[in-house]
C-alpha positions in Angstrom: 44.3 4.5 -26.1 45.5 1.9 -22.8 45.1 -1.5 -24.9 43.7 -4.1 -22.5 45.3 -7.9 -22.8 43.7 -11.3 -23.3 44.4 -11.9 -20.0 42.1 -8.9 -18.3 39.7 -9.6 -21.0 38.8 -13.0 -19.9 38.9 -12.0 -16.5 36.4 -9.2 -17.2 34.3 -11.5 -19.2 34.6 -14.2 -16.5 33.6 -11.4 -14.0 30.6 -11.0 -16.0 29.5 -14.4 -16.2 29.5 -15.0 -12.4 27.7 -11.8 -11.8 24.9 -13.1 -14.4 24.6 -16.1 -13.1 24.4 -14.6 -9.4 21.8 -12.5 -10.9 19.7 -15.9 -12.2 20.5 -17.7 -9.0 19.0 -14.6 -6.8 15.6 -14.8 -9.1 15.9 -18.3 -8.4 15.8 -17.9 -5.0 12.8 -15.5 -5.1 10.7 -17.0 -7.4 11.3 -19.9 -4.8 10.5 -18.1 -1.7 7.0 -16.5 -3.6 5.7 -20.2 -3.8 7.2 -21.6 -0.4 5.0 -18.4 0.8 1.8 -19.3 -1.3 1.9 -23.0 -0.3 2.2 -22.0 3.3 -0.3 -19.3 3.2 -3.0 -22.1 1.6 -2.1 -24.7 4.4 -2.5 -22.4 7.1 -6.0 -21.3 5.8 -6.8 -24.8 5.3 -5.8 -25.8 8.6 -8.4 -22.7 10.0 -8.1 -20.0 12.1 -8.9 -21.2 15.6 -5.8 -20.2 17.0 -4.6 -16.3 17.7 -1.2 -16.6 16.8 -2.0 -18.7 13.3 -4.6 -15.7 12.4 -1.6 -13.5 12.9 0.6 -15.6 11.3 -1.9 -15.7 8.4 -2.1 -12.3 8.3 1.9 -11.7 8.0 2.0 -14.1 5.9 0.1 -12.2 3.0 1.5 -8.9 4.2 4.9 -11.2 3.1 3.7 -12.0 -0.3 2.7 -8.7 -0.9 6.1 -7.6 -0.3 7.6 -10.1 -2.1 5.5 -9.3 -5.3 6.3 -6.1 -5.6 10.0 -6.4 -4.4 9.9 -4.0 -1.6 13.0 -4.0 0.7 11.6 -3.2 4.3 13.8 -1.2 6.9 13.1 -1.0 10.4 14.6 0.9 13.2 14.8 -0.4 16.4 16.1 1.7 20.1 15.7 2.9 23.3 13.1 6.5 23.8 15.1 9.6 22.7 18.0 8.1 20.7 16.6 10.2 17.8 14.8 7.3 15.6 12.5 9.0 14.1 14.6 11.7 13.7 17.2 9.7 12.1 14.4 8.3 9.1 13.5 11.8 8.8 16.7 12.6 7.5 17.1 9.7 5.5 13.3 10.9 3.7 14.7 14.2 3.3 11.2 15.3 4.8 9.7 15.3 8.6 7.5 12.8 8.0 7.7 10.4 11.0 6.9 12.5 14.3 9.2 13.5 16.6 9.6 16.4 19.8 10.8 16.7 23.4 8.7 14.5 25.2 9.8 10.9 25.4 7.5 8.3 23.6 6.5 10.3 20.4 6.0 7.0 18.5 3.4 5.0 19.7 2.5 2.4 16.9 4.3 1.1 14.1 4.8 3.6 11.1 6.6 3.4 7.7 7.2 5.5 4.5 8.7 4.8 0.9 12.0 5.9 0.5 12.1 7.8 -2.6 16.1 8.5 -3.2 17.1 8.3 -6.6 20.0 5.9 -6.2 18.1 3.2 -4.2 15.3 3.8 -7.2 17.9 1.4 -9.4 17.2 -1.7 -7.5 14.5 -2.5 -5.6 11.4 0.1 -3.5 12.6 0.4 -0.4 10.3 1.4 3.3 11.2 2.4 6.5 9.6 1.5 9.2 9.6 3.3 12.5 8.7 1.3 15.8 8.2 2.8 19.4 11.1 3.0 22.0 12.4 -0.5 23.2 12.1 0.6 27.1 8.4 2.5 26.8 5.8 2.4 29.8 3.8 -0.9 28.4 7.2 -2.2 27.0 5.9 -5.9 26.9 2.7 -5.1 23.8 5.5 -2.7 21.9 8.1 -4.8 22.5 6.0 -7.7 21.0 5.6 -5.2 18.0 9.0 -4.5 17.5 9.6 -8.3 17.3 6.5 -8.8 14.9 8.7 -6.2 12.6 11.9 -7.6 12.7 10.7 -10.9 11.6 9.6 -9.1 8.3 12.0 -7.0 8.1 15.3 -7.1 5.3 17.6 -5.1 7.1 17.7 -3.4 11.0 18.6 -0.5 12.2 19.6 -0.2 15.8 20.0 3.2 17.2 22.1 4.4 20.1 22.9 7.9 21.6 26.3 7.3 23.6 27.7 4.0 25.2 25.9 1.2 25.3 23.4 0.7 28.4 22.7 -2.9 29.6 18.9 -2.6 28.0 20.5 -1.7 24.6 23.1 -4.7 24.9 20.3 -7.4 25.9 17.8 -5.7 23.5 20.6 -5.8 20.6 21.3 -9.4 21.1 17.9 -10.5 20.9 17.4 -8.9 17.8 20.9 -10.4 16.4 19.0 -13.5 16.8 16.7 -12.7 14.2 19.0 -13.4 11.6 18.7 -10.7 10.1 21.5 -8.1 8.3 21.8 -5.4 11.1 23.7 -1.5 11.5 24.5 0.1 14.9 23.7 3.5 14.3 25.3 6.4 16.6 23.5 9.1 16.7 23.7 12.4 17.9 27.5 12.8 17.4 27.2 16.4 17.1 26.8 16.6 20.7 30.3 15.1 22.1 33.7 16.2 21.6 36.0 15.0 18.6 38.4 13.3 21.1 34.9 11.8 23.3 33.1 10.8 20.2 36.3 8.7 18.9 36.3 6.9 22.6 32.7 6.1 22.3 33.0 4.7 19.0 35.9 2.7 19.9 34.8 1.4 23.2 31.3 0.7 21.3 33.5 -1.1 18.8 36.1 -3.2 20.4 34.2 -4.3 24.2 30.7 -3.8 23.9 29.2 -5.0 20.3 32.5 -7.0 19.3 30.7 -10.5 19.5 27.5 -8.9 18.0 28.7 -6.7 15.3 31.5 -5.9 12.7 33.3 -2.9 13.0 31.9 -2.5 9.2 28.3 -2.6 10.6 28.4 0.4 12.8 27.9 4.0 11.4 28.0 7.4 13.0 25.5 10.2 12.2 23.7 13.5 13.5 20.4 13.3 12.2 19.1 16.5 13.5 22.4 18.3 14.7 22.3 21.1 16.9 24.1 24.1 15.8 24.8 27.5 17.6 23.6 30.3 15.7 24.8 34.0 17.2 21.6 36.5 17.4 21.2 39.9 18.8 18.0 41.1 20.5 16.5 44.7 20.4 18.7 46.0 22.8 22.1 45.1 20.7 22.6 41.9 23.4 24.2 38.9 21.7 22.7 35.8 22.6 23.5 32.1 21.0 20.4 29.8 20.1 20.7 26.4 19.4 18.9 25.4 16.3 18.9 21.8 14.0 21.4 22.2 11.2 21.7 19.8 7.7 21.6 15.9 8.5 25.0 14.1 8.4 23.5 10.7 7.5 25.5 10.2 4.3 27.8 7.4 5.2 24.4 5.6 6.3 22.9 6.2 3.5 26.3 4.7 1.4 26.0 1.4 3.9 22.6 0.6 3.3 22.5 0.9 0.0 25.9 -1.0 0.1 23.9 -4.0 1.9 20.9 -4.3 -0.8 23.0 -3.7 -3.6 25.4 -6.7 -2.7 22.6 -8.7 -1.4 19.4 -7.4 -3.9 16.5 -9.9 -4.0 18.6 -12.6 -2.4 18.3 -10.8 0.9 14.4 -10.5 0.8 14.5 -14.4 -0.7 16.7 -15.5 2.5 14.6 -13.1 5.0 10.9 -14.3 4.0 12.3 -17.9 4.0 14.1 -17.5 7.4 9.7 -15.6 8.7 7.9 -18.7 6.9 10.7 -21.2 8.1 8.7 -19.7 12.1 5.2 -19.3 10.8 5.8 -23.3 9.5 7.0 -24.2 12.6 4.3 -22.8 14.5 1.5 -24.4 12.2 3.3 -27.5 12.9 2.9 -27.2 16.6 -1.0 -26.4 16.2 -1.6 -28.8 13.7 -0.4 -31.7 16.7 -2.4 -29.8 19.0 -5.6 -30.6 16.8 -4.3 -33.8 16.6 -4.0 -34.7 20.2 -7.1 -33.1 21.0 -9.3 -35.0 18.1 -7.2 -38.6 19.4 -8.3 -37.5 22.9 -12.3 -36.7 21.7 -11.8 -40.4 20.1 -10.1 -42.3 22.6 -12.9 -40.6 25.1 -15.9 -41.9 22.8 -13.8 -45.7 22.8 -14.3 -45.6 26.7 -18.0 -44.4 26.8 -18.8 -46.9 24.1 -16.9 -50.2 26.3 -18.7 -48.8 29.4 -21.9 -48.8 28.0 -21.8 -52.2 26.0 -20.5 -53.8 29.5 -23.1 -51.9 31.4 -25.9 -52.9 29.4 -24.9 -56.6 28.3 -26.0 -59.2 30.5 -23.9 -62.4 29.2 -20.5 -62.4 30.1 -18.9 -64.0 26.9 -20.2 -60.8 24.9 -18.7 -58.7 27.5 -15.4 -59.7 26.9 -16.5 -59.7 23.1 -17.3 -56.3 22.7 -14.6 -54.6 24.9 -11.8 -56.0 22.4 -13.9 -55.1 19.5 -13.8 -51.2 20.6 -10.6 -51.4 22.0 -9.1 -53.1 18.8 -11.9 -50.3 16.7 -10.0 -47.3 18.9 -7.1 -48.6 18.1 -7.0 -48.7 14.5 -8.7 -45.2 14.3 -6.4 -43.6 16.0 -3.5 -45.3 13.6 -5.3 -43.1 11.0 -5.7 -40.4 12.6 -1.6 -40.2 13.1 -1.3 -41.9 9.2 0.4 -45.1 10.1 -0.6 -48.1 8.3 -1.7 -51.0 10.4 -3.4 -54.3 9.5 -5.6 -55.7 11.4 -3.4 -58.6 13.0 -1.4 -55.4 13.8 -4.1 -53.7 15.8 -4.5 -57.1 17.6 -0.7 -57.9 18.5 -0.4 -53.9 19.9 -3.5 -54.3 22.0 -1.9 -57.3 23.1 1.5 -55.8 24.1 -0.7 -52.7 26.0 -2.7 -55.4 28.2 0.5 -57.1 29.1 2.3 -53.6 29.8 -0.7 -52.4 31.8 -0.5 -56.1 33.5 -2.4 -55.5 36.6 -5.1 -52.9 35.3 -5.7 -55.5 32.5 -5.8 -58.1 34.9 -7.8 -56.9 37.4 -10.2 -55.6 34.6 -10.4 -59.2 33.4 -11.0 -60.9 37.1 -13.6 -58.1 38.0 -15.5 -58.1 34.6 -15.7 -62.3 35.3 -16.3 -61.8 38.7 -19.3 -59.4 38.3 -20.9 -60.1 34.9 -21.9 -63.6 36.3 -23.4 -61.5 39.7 -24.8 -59.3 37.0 -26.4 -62.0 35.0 -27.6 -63.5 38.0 -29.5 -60.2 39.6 -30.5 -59.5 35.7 -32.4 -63.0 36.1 -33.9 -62.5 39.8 -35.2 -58.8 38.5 -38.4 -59.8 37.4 -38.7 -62.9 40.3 -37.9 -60.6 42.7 -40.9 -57.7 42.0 -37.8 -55.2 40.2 -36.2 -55.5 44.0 -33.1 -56.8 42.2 -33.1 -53.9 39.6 -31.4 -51.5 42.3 -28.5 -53.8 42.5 -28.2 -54.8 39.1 -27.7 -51.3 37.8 -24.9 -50.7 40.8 -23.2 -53.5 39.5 -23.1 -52.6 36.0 -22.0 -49.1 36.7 -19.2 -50.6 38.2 -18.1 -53.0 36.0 -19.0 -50.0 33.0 -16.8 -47.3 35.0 -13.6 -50.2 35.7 -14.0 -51.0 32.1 -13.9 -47.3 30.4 -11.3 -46.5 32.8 -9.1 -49.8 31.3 -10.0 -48.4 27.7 -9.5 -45.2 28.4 -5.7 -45.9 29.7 -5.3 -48.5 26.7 -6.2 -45.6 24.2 -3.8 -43.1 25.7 -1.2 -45.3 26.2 -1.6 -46.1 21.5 -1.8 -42.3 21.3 1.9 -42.4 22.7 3.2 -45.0 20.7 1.4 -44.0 16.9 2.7 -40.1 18.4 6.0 -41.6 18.5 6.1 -42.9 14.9 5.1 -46.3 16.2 7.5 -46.7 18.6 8.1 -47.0 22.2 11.1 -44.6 22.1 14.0 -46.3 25.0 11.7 -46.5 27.3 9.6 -49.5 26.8 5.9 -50.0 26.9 5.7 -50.8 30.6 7.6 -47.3 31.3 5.1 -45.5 29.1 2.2 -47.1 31.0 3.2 -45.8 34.3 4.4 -42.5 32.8 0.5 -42.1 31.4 -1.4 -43.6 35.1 0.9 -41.1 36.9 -0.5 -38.2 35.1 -4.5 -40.0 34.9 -6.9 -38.7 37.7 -8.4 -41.8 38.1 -11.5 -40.4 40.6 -11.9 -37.9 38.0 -12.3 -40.2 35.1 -14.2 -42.4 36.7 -16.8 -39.9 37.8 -16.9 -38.7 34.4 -17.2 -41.8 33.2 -20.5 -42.1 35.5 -22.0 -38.8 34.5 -22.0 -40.1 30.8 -23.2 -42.9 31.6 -26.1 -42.1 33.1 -26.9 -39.4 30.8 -27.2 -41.5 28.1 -29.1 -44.1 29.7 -31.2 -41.8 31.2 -31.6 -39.2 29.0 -33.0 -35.7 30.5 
């Protein structure tokens, strides 16, 4: 009986101990990732589903907490038509499950399986999932699959045939980016040389993969080799027919589950963290989308409501009156909408600091709004002297001083949209440099005529 000493004791026990506690640290991390998902999932509903990509995102994300709740690992191979994919998961089943045969393309659509192996049964249910070739005729939709996979997957499998081709190389890079725990698989070994097969591997090894890969992350197999059996026909002629011999996928088979046992639920913890990490990124990018577009509808209703208080008031102290009132009313809606606080003196000194960096718009708006509310208020009084004559100019007049108006609120608006989008802030470049960023990318004839439509339509009604 070997007698052990204190020392390797309280090493073994110390072993122990970290091993637990990386144990409680990796259910930890799951349990985390399960709720990150759940709060994500019940934002993204809430937000709606007006978008394509955030119905899609929606929809991967409950095919994520799915997974997560019952602990499947997910496997998918990735590679070029006829590197022997689904060949190559075939033999890791033990069954033909996946399709394969001659012609180039077998897989069309996304397919997957349980693998039901005895060792990976210990840990956690794992499922392969087969994708169609990389370089397919309508490459851009499958290729757009096989990216939709590799976000959700644990752990890819890339599968060559020989050297690397430049399509493999670019293809392999992009999925490196994923994140995500990777093998180069080469397959079909059977059918090179000993001395070919061991240049391959090293070239593979040492020039093309060595910024990607690990020499520890590429495995060589023969998932379907072809072996030469020696037959004789009727006549007594012998004749040698190539048929599919026993896989040699073991050493993949060690790797992988080398890779989920050292990594376990950490890996799918780190890997649905890394998909909602994208899905939270793009809910972020649609929820200021909604956001610019519901500042734009408000800003919009600001301008139509200055032009037609201006076109329809007569007195000229009201005028001015009412167009601060609406811009100052725009103003502090829109701080809302963006959830800034801001007083009302606050509204008042930014709409302040807007007319003076607009300077000649608000100027101009001022002098022309003087200038023709007194013609207005003049032609207003002559209407019913004159027979309704003066009604014709009147309205011209108003419309003109409405569409000058909306056009100043609208630009006003805009220009708060930038600075409550910045945080309140003019960033380094100043109100004044915002203003003309905004007027440079207006279509003043377009707004105005716009402007005019509305106008009319609602003093007019149809």
């Amino acid at each position: 009986m070997i007698e052990r000493s204190p020392a390797h004791s309280l090493l073994t026990e110390l072993q122990g101990t970290i091993d637990d506690l990386e144990d409680y640290q990796s259910a930890l991390s799951y349990e985390a990732a399960k709720t990150a998902l759940e709060k994500l999932l019940w934002e993204c509903k809430a937000t709606g589903t007006g978008k394509a990509s955030l119905r899609r995102a929606i929809a991967d994300l409950e095919a994520m907490l799915d997974k997560l709740h019952h602990g499947v690992v997910q496997i998918a191979v990735f590679g070029m038509v006829g590197r022997g994919k689904s060949s190559l998961l075939n033999a890791l089943l033990g069954e033909p499950y996946f399709a394969t045969g001659p012609i180039h393309g077998v897989t069309q659509e996304e397919a997957s399986a349980l693998w039901q192996i005895s060792e990976a049964q210990r840990g956690n249910p794992i499922r392969l999932i087969d994708t169609p070739g990389l370089d397919e005729v309508n490459g851009a939709a499958r290729e757009q699959l096989a990216r939709q996979v590799a976000a959700q997957a644990d752990l890819i499998l890339f599968v060559i045939a020989g050297d690397l081709t430049r399509l493999e190389y670019q293809a392999l890079s992009e999925l490196r980016q994923a994140g995500k725990p990777m093998i180069l698989v080469f397959n079909k070994v059977d059918q090179y040389p000993e001395a070919d097969r061991a240049a391959i591997y090293a070239k593979i090894r040492d020039e093309r993969v060595k910024e990607l890969l690990s020499p520890e992350e590429i495995v060589m197999v023969a998932a379907a080799p072809l072996v030469p059996q020696v037959q004789r026909d009727s006549q007594g002629r012998v004749q040698v027919k190539m048929t599919v011999g026993p896989p040699q996928v073991e050493s993949l088979k060690r790797k992988i589950l080398e890779v989920l046992g050292r990594e376990g639920k950490a890996l799918i913890a780190l890997n649905s963290m890394l998909f909602a990490n994208r899905v939270s990124e793009e809910l972020a990018r649609y929820k200021l989308e909604l956001r610019d577009q519901e500042a734009n509808q408000l800003i919009w209703k600001g301008a139509v409501a200055k032009a037609l208080a201006i076109a329809l008031n007569p007195v000229t102290v009201l005028d001015m009156v009412s167009s601060a009132v609406i811009d100052l009313t725009t103003i502090q809606l829109l701080s809302r909408l963006y959830d800034i606080e801001l007083t009302e003196a606050g509204a008042k000194e930014l709409l302040q600091t807007i007319a003076l960096a607009m300077g000649s718009i608000s100027l101009g708006e001022f002098a022309v709004n003087l200038g023709l509310s007194s013609l207005k208020g003049l032609l207003g009084l002559a209407t019913p002297m004159s027979g309704g004559i003066a009604l014709g100019p009147y309205l011209s007049v108003a419309m003109t001083q409405a569409g000058i108006a909306g056009f100043s609120s609208y630009t006003m608006g805009q220009v708060a949209k930038t600075y409550f989008a910045n945080g309140a802030g003019w960033g380094t470049a100043g109100p004044k440099t915002v203003v003309q960023q905004i007027l440079s990318q207006l279509d003043q004839r377009h707004i105005l005529n716009r402007l005019k439509l509305e106008i009319q339509e609602q003093l007019y009604p149809r």
